[in-house]
Backbone bond lengths (Angstrom), bond angles and torsions (degrees), N, CA, C in turn:
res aa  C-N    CA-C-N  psi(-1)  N-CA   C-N-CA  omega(-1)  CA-C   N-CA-C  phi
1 X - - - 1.470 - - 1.517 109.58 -
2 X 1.398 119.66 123.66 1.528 123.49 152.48 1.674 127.53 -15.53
3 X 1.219 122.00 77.09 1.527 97.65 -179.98 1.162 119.03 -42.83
4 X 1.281 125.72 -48.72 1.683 132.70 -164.45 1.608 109.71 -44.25
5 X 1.615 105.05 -47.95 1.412 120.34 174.25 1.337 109.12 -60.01
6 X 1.518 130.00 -39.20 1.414 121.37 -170.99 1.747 101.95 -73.59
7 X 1.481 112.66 -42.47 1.509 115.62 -162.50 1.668 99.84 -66.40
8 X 1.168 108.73 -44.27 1.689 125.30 175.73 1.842 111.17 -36.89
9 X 1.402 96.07 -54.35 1.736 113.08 -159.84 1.984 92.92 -76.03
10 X 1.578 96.38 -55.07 1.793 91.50 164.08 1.260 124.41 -32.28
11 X 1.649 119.44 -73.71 1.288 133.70 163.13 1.374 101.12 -3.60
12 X 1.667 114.81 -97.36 1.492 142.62 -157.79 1.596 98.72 -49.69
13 X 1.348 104.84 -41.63 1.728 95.16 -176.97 1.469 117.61 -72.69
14 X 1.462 118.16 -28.37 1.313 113.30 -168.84 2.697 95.27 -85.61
15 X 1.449 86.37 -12.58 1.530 77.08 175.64 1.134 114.81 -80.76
16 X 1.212 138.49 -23.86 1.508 158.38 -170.12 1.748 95.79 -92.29
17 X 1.094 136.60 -31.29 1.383 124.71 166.01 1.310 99.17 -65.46
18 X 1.676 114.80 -72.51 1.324 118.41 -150.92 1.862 92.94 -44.34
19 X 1.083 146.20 -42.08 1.518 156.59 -107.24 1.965 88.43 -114.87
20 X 1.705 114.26 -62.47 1.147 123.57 168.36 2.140 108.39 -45.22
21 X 1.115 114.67 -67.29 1.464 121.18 -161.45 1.869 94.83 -68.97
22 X 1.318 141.87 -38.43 1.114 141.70 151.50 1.632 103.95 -37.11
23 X 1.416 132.64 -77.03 1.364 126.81 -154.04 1.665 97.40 -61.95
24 X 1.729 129.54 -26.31 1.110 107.44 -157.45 1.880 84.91 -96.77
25 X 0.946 121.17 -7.16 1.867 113.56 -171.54 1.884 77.53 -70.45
26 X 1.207 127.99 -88.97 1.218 123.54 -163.19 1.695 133.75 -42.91
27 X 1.748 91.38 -29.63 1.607 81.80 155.97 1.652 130.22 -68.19
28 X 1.659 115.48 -31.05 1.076 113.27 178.60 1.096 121.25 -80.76
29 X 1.593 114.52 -14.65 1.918 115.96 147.67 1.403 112.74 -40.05
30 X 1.196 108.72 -70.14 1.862 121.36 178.87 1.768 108.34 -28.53
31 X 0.856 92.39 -61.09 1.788 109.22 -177.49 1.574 107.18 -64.44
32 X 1.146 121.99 -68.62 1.428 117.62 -178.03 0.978 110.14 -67.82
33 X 1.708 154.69 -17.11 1.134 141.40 -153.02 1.546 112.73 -62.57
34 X 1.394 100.52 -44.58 1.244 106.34 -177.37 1.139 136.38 -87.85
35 X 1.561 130.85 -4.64 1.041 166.01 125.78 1.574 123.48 -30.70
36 X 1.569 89.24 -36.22 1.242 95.32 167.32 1.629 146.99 -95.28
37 X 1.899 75.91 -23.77 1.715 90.31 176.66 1.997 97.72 -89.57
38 X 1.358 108.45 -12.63 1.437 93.88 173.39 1.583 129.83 -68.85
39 X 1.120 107.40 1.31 1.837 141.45 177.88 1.253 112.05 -130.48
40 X 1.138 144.57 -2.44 1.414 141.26 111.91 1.415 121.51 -6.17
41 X 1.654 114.93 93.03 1.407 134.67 169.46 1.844 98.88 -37.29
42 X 1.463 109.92 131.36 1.761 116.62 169.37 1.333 104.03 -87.38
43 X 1.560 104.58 159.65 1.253 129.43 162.27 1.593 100.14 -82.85
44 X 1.495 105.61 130.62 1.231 92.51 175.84 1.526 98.82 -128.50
45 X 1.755 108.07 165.67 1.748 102.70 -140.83 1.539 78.07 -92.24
46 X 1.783 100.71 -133.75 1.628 110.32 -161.96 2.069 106.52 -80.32
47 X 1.229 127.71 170.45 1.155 129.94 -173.73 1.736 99.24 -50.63
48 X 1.400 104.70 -63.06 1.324 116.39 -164.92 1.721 104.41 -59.41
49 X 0.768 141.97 -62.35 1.402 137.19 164.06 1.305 136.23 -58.67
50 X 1.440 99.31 21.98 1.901 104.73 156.65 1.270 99.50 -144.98
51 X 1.540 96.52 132.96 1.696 120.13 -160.10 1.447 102.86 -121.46
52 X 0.988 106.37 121.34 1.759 127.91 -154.94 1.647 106.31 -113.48
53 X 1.767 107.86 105.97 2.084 99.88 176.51 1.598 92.65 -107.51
54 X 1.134 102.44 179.16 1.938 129.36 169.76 1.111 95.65 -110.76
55 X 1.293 89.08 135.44 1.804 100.69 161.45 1.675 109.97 -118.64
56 X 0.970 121.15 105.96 1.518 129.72 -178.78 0.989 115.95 -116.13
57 X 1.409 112.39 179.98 1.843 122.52 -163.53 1.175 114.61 108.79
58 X 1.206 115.47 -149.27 1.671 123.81 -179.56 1.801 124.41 -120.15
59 X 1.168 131.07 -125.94 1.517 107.11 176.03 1.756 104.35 -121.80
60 X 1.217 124.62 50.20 1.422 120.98 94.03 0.925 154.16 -83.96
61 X 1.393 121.73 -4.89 1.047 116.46 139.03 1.567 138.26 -89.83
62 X 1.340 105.77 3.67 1.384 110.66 -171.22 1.564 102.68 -94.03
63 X 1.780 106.09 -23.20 1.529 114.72 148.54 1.786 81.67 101.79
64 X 1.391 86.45 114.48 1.881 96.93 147.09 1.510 125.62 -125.74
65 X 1.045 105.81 50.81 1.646 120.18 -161.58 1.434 91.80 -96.34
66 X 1.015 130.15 152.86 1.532 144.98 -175.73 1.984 117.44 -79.56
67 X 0.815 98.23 95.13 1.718 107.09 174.04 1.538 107.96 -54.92
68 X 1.395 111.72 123.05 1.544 130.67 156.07 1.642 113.36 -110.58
69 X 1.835 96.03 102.41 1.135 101.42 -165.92 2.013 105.78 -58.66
70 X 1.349 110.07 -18.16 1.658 95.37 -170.94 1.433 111.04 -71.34
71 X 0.793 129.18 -21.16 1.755 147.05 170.83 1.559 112.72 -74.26
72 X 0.817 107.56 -39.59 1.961 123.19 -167.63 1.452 108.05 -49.70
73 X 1.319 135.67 56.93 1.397 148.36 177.54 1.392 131.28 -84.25
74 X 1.029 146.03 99.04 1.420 107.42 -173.85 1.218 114.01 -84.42
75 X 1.390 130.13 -174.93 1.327 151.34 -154.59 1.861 88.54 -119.72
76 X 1.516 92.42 116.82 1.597 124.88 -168.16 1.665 96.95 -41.00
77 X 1.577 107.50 -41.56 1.853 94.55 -170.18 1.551 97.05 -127.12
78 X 1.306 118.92 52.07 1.811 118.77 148.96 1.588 96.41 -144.31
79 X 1.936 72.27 128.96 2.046 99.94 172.98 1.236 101.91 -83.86
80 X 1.086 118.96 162.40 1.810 128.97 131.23 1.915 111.15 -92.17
81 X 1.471 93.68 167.28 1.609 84.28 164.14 1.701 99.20 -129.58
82 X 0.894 110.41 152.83 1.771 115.98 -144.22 1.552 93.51 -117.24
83 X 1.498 122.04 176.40 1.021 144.25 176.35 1.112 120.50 -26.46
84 X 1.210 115.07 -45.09 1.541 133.07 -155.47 1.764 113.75 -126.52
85 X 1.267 106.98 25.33 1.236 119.76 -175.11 1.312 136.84 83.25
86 X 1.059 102.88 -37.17 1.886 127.46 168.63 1.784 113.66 -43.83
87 X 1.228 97.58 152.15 1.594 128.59 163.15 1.058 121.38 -84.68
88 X 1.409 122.45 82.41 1.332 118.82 163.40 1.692 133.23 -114.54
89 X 1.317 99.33 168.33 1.900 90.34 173.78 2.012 122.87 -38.06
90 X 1.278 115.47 143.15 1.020 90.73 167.72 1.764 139.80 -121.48
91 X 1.535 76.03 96.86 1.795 75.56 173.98 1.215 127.42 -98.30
92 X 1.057 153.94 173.94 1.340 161.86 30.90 1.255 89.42 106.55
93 X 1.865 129.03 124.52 1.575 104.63 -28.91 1.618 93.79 -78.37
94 X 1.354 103.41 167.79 1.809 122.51 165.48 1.375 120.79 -71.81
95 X 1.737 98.70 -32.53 1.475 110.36 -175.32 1.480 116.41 -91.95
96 X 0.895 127.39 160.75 1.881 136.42 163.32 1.606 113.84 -120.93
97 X 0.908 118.66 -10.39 1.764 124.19 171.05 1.232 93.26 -7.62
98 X 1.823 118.20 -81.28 1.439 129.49 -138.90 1.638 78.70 -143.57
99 X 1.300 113.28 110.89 1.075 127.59 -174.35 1.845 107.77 -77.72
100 X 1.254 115.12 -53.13 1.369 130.52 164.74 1.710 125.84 -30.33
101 X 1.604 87.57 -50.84 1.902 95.40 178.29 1.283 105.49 -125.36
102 X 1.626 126.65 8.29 1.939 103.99 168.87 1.181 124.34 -59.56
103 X 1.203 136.59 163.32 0.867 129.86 166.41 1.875 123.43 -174.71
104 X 1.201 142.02 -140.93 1.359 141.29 -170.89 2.041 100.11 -54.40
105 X 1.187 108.77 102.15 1.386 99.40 159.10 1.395 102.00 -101.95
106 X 2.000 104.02 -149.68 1.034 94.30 -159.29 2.072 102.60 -119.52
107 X 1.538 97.29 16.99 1.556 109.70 156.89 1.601 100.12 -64.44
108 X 0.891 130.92 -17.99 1.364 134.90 -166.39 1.411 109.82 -66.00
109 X 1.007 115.23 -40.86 1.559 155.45 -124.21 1.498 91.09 -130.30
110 X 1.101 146.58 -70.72 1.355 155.61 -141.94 1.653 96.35 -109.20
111 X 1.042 142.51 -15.63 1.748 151.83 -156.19 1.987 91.84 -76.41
112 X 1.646 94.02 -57.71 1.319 101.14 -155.88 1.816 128.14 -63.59
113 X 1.998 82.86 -46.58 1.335 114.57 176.51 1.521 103.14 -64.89
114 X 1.320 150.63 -59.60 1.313 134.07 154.83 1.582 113.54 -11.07
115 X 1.316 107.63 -79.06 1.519 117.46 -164.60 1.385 92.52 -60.34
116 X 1.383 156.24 -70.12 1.620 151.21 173.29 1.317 102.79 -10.30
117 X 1.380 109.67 -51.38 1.367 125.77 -168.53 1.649 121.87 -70.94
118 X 0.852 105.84 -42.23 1.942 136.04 148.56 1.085 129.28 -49.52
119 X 0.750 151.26 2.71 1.611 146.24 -136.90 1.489 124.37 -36.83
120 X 1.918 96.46 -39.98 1.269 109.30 -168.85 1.498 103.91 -113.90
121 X 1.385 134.62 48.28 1.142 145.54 -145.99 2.238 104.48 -146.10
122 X 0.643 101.43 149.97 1.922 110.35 141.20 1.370 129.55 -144.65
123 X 1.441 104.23 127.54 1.727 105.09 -171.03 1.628 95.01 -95.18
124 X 1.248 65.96 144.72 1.824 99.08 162.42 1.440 122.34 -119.41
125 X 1.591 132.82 136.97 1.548 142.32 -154.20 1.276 77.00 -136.45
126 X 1.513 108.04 134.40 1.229 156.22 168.02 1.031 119.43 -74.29
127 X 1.415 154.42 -5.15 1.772 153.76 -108.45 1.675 107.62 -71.70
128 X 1.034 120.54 74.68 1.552 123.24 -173.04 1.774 113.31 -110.84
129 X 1.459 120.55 17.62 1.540 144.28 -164.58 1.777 82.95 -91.28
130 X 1.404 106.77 140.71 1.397 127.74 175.03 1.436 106.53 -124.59
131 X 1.822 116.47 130.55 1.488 85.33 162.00 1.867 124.76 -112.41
132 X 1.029 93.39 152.39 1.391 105.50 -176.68 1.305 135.09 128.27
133 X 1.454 88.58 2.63 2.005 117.49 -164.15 1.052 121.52 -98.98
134 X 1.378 106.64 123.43 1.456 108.93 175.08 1.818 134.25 -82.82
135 X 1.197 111.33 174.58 2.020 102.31 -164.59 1.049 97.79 -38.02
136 X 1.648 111.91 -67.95 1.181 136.04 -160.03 1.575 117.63 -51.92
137 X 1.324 111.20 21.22 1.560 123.24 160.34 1.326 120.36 -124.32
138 X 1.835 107.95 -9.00 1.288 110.82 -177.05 1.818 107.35 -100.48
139 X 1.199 97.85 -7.45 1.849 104.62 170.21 1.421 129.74 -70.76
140 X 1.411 103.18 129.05 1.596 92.47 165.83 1.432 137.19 6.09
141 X 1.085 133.38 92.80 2.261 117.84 -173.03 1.238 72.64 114.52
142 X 1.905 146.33 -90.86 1.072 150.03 -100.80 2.055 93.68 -74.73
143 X 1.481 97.11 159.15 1.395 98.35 178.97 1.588 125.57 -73.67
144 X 1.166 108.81 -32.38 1.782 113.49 163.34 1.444 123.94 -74.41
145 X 1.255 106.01 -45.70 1.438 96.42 144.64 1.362 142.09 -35.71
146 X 0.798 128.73 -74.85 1.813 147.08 133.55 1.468 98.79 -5.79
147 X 0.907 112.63 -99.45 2.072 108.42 169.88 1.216 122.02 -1.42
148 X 1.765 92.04 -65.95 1.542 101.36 -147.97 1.913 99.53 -64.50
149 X 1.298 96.72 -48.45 1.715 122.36 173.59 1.750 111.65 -15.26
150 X 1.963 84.07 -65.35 1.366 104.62 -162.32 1.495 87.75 -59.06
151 X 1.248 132.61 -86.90 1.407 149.37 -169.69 1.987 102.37 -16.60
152 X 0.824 80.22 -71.23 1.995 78.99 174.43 1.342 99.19 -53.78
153 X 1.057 146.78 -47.79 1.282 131.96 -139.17 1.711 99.87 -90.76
154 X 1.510 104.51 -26.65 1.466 104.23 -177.68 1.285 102.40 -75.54
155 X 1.650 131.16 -33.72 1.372 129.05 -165.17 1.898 111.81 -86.58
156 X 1.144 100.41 -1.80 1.752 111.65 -161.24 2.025 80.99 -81.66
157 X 1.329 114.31 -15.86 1.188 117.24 168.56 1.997 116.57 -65.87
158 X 1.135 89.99 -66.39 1.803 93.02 161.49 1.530 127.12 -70.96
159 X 1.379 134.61 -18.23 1.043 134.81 177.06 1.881 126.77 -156.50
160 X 1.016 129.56 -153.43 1.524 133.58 176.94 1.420 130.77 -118.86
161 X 0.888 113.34 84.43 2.028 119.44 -166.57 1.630 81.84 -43.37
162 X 1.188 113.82 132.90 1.435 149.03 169.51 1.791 119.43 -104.75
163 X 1.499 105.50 -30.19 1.599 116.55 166.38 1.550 107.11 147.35
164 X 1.347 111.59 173.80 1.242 122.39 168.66 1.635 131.91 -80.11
165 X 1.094 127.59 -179.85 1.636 132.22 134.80 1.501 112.84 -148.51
166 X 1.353 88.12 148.72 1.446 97.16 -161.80 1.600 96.96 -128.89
167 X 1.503 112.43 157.92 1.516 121.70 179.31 1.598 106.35 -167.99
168 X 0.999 112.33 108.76 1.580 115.43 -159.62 1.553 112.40 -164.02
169 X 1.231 140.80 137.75 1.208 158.00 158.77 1.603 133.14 137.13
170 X 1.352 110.81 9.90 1.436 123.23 171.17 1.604 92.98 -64.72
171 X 1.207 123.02 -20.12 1.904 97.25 -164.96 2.013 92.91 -110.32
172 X 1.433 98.32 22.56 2.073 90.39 -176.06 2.256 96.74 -118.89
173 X 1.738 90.34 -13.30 1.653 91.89 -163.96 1.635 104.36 -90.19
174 X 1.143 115.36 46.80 1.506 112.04 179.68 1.737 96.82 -135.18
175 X 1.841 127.77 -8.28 0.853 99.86 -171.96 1.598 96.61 -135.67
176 X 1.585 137.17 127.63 1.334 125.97 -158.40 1.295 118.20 -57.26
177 X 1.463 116.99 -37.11 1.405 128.06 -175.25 1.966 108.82 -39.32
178 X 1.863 81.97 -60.76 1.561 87.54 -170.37 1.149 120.32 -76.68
179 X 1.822 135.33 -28.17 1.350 125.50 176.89 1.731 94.88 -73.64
180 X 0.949 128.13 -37.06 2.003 116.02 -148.70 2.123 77.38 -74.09
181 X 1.180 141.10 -39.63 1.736 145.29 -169.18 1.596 98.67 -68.62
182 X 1.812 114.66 -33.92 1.357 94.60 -174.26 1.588 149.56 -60.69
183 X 1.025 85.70 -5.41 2.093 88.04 174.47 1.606 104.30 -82.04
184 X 1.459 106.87 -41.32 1.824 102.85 -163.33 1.559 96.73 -73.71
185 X 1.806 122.36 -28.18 0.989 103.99 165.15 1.750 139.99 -94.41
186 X 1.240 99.89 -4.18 1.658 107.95 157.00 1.234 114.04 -51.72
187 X 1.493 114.16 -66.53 1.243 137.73 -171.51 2.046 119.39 -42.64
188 X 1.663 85.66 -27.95 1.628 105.57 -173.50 1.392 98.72 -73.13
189 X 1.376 96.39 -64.64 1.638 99.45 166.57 1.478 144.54 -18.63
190 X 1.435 89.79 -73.36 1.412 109.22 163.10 1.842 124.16 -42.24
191 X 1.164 91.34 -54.25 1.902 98.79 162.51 1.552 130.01 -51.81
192 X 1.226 110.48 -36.47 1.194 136.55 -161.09 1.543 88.99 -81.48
193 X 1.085 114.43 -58.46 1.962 135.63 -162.56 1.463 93.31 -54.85
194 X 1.148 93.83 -54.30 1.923 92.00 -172.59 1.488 127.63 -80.81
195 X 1.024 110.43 -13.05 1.612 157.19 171.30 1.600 95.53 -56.20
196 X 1.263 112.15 -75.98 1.435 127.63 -148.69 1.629 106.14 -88.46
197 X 1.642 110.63 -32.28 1.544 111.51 174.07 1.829 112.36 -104.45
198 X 1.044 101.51 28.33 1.844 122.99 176.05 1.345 102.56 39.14
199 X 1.630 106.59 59.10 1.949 110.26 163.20 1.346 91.82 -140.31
200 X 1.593 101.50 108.20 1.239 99.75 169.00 1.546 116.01 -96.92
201 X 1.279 118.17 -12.83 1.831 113.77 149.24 1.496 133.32 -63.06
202 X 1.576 109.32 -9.51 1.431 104.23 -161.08 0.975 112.89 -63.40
203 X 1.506 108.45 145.60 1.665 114.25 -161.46 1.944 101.06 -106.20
204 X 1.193 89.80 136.02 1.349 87.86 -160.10 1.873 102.12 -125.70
205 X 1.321 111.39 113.52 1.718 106.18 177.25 1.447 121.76 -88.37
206 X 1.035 112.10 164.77 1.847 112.07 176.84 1.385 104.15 -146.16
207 X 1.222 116.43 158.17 1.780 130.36 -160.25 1.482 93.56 -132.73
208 X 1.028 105.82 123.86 1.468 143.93 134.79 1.720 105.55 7.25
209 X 1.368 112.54 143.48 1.445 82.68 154.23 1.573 117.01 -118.65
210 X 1.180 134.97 178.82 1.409 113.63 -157.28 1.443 117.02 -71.53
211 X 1.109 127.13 170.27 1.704 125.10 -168.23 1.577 97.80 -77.58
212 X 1.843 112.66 -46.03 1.810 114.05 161.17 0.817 110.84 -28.21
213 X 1.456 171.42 -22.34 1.321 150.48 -113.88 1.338 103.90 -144.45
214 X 1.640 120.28 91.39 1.395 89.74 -177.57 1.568 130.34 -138.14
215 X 1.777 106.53 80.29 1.280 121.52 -158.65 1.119 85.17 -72.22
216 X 1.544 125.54 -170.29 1.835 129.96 -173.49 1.901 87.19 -84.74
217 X 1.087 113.42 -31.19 1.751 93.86 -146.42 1.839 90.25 -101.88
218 X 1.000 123.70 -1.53 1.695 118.29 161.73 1.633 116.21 -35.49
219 X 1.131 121.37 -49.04 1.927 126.89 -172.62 1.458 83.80 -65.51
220 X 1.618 124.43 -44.33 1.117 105.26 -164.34 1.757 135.47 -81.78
221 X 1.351 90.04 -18.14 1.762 111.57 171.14 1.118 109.69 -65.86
222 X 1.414 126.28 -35.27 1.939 136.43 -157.03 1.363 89.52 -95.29
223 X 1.697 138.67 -32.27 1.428 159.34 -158.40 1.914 95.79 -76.89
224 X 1.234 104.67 -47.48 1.429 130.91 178.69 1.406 117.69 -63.21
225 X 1.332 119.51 -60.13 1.443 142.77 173.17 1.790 103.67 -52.04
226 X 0.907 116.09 -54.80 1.420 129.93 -175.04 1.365 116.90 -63.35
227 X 1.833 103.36 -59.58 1.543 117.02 136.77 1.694 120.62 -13.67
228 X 1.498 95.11 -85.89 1.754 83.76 173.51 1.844 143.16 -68.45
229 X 1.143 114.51 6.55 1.287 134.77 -162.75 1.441 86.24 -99.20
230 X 1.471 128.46 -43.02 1.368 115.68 -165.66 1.691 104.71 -98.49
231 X 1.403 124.64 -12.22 1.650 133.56 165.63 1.849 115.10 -86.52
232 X 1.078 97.37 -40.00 1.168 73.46 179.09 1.728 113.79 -134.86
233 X 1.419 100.43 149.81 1.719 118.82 -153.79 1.528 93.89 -47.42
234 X 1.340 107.57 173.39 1.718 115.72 152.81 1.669 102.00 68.58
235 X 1.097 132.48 -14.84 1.550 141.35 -164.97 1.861 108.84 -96.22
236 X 1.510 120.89 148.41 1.207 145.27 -154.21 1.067 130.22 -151.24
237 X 1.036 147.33 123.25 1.994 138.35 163.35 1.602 105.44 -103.06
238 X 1.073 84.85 153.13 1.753 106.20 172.83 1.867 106.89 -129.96
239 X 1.766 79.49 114.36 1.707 93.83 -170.68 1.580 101.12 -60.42
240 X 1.298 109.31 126.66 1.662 111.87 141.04 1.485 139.86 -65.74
241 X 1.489 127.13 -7.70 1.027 121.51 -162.99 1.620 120.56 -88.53
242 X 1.456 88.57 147.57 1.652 95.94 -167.06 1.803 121.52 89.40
243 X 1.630 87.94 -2.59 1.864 103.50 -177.08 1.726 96.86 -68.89
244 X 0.858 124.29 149.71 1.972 117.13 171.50 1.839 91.02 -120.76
245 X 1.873 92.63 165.43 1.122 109.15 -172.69 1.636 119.39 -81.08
246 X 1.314 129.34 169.76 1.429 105.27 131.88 1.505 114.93 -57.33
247 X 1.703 99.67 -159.42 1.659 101.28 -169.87 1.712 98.88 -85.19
248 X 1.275 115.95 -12.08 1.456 112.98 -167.13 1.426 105.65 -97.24
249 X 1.271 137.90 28.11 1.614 172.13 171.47 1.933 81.88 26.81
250 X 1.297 104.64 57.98 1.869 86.48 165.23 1.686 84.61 -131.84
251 X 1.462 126.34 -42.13 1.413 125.43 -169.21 1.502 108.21 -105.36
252 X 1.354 105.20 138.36 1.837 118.84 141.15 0.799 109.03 3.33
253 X 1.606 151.09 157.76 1.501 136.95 121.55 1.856 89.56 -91.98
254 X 1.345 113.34 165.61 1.500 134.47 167.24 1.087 121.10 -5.31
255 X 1.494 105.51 -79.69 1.736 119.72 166.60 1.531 123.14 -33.54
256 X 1.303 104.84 -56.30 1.302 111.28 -178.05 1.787 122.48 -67.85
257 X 1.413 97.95 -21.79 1.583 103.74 -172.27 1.797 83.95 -81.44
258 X 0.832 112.61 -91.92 1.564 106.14 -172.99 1.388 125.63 -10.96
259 X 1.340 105.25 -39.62 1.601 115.78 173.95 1.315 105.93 -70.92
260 X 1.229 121.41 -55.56 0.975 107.73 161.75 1.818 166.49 -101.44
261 X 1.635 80.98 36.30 1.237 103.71 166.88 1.578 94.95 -81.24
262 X 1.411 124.75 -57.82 1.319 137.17 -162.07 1.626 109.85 -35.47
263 X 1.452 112.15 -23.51 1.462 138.92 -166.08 1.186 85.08 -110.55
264 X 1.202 163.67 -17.21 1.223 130.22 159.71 1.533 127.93 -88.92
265 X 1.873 90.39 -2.43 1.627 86.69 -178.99 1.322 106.77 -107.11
266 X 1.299 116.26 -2.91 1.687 120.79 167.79 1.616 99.40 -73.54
267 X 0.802 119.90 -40.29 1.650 107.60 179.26 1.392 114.98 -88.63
268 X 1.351 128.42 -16.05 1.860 121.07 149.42 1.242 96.74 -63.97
269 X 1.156 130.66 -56.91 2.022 118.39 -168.45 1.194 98.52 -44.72
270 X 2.029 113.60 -53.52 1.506 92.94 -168.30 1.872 130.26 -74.18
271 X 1.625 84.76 -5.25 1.800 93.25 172.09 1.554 99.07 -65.08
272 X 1.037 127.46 -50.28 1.800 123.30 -130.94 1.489 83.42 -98.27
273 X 1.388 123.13 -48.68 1.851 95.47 176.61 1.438 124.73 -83.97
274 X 1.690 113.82 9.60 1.750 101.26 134.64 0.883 146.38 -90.96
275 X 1.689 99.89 5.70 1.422 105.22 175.42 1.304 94.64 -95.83
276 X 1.676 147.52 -33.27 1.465 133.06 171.18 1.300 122.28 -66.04
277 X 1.625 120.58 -4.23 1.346 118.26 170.02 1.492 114.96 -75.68
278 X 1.517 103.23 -28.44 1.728 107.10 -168.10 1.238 120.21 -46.54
């Protein structure tokens, strides 16, 4: 056999690899690029101009609404802060609770309309909502509590807690003790929250729970909510009605979380410019 021909045919084969493993490195640039900058840590601007809420509760608010990745954008000036501590864009879902089924809550919904509202601002979402949890984990001592606390308190370093939202009591309305206790103990809460991250104005909203929902003590949780909005200062509801379910009538579907996030940030707007009228 010709060496020249063997060294030749080597040559061509090892150029045609290098040529194959090149076209596929750059296709999987193509593909990940964006994937990647969507987890891409933010620059975030000066303290005073990034305005930082919580989103707490359980998984409506942690959102099980169905993600459509072609839509899944975030809004140029609202972060999330992610798993791992970081600032990133915020898309879809916000939460990590239940990695498997999170999905569209209604920070989703409420992220944008803030920042619209802002102009000269960037929000940052908190996503610290669990689902399946009851008050009595979101209280003072309780372990989500405790979390949620810590988590603001580390970020009150990068920016300005601006307020909460809250959505919570599908897992307290099945047993009388705990829905007929829930206002005096929301209300405890609420003190404590503002108490512990030194805002004692923070205006803090709560949502409804859906009209679908219908354990015995639901009239009485929403009875509660309403209750506290008119006792204590700085406090809000965000109507549910007309929100529809998924098919499993305990969560939001998509549409509805967005909508009604949108309703929870019309009633922080309307907290924060009564508190700039004072």
């Amino acid at each position: 056999m010709n060496l020249s021909l063997v060294f030749e045919w080597e040559s061509q084969k090892m150029k045609i690899k290098w040529l194959l493993n090149l076209t596929l490195c750059l296709g999987m640039s193509v593909v990940l690029s964006p994937l990647l900058a969507a987890d891409k840590t933010a620059e975030l601007p000066e303290k005073e101009k990034f305005h930082i809420y919580l989103l707490i509760g359980q998984s409506n608010m942690a959102g099980r609404g169905k993600v459509d990745p072609a839509s899944n954008k975030a809004h140029p000036r609202v972060l999330k802060l992610d798993k791992a501590g970081n600032w990133v864009p915020a898309t879809d879902p916000l939460h990590f609770d239940k990695p498997k089924i999170a999905g569209v809550g209604p920070g989703s919904g409420f992220g944008p309309v803030i920042a619209d509202a802002h102009p000269e601002v960037t929000i940052g979402l908190i996503p610290a909502a669990v689902g399946g949890t009851p008050l009595s984990r979101w209280v003072k001592g309780g372990d989500l509590y405790e979390r949620a606390v810590k988590l603001a308190k580390e970020n009150q370093k990068k920016g300005v807690i601006k307020g909460a939202i809250w959505h919570q009591g599908e897992g307290d309305s099945s047993n009388p003790k705990l829905y007929n206790s829930y206002q005096k103990r929301l209300s405890g809460m609420i003190a404590d929250l503002r108490t512990d991250l030194g805002e004692p104005d923070m205006p803090f909203v709560m949502g409804e729970l859906g009209e679908f929902f219908t354990r015995p003590g639901a009239p009485t949780v929403n009875q509660a909510l309403h209750g506290i909005a008119k006792e204590v200062p700085a406090t809000a509801v965000a109507s549910s009605k007309g929100l529809p379910a998924k098919s499993d009538q305990v969560h939001f579907n998509a549409e509805s979380e967005r909508e009604f996030g949108k309703r929870y940030a019309a009633q922080m707007l309307k907290l924060q410019k009564q508190a700039a009228e004072k």
